[in-house]
C-alpha positions in Angstrom: 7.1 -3.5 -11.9 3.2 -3.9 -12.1 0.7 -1.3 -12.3 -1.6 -0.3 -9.3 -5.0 1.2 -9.1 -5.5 3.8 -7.0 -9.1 5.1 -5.3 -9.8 7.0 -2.3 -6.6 6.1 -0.9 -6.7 2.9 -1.3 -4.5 0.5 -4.0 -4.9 -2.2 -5.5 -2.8 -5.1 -8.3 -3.5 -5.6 -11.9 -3.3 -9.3 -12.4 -4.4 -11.1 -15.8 -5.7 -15.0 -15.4 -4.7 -17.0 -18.6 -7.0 -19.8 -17.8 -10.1 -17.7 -17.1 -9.2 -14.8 -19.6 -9.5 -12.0 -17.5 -8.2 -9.5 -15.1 -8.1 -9.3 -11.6 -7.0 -7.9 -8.6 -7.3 -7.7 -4.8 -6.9 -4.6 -2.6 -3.5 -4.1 -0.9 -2.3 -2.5 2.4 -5.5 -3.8 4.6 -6.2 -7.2 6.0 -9.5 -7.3 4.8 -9.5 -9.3 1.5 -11.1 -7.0 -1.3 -10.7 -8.5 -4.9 -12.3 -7.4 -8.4 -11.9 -8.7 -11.9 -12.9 -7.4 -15.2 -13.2 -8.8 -19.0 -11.5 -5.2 -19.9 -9.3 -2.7 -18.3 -11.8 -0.2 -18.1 -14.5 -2.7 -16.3 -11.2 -4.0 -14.0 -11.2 -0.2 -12.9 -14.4 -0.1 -12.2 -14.8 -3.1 -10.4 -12.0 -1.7 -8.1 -13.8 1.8 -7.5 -17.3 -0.5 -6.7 -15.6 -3.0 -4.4 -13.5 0.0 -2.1 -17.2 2.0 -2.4 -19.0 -1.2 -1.1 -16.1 -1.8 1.3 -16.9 2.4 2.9 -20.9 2.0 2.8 -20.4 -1.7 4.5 -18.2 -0.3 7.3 -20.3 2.6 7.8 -23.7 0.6 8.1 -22.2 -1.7 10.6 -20.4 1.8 12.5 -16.8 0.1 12.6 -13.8 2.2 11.3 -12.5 1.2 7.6 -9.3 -0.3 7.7 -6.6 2.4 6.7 -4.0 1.6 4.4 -0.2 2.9 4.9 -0.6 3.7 8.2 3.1 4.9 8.7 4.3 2.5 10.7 6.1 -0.6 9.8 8.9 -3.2 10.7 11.7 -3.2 9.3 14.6 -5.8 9.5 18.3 -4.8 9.0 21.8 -6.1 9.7 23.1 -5.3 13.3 26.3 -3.4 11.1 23.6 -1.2 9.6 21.5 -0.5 12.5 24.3 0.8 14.2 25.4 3.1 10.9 22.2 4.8 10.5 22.0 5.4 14.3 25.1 6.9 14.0 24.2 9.1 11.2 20.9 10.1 12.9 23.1 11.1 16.2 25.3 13.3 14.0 23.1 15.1 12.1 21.0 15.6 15.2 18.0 13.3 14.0 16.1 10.9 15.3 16.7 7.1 13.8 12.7 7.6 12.4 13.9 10.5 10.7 16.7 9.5 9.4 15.2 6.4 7.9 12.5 8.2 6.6 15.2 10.3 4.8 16.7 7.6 3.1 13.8 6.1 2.0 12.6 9.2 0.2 16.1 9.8 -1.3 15.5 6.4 -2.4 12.0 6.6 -4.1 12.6 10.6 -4.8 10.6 12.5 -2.7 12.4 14.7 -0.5 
């Protein structure tokens, strides 16, 4: 598991570049492509915190809504058997299949 940076919502990777000795990164959960680097961990940090500030003040000046990360909606692709055993679930404990997915994914991570 890698570590993430985290800033006004928004997350990004911790990568480290053999070849050109340093770290980077690139903002994840938007479209937009948003990278950073750093000779340090402290200057990768701040790089991050700069790019999603320049990212905010860029889509303000130009009056077009920042891309949100994690909107709450997603895809998910399952096997028919299990599709059908979580509906099931959901229908008997008088839930809606979001809900009940949403359930089992916080079980899963812990957050109830």
């Amino acid at each position: 598991m890698s570590d993430l940076l985290s800033y006004k919502n928004y997350n990004g990777t911790v990568e480290y570049s053999r070849e050109d000795d340093c770290l980077f990164g690139k903002v994840i959960g938007i479209k937009s492509l948003l990278s950073y680097e750093g000779d340090s961990v402290k200057e990768l940090e701040q790089d991050f915190k700069n790019v999603i500030d320049e990212y905010l003040s860029d889509c303000k000046k130009r009056k077009v809504e920042p891309e949100q990360p994690y909107k709450g909606t997603f895809n998910v692709r399952i096997s028919p058997e299990l599709h059908r055993n979580v509906a099931v679930y959901a229908i008997e404990h008088g839930k809606t299949l979001n809900a009940a997915v949403e359930e089992a994914i916080g079980n899963m991570i812990g957050i109830s």
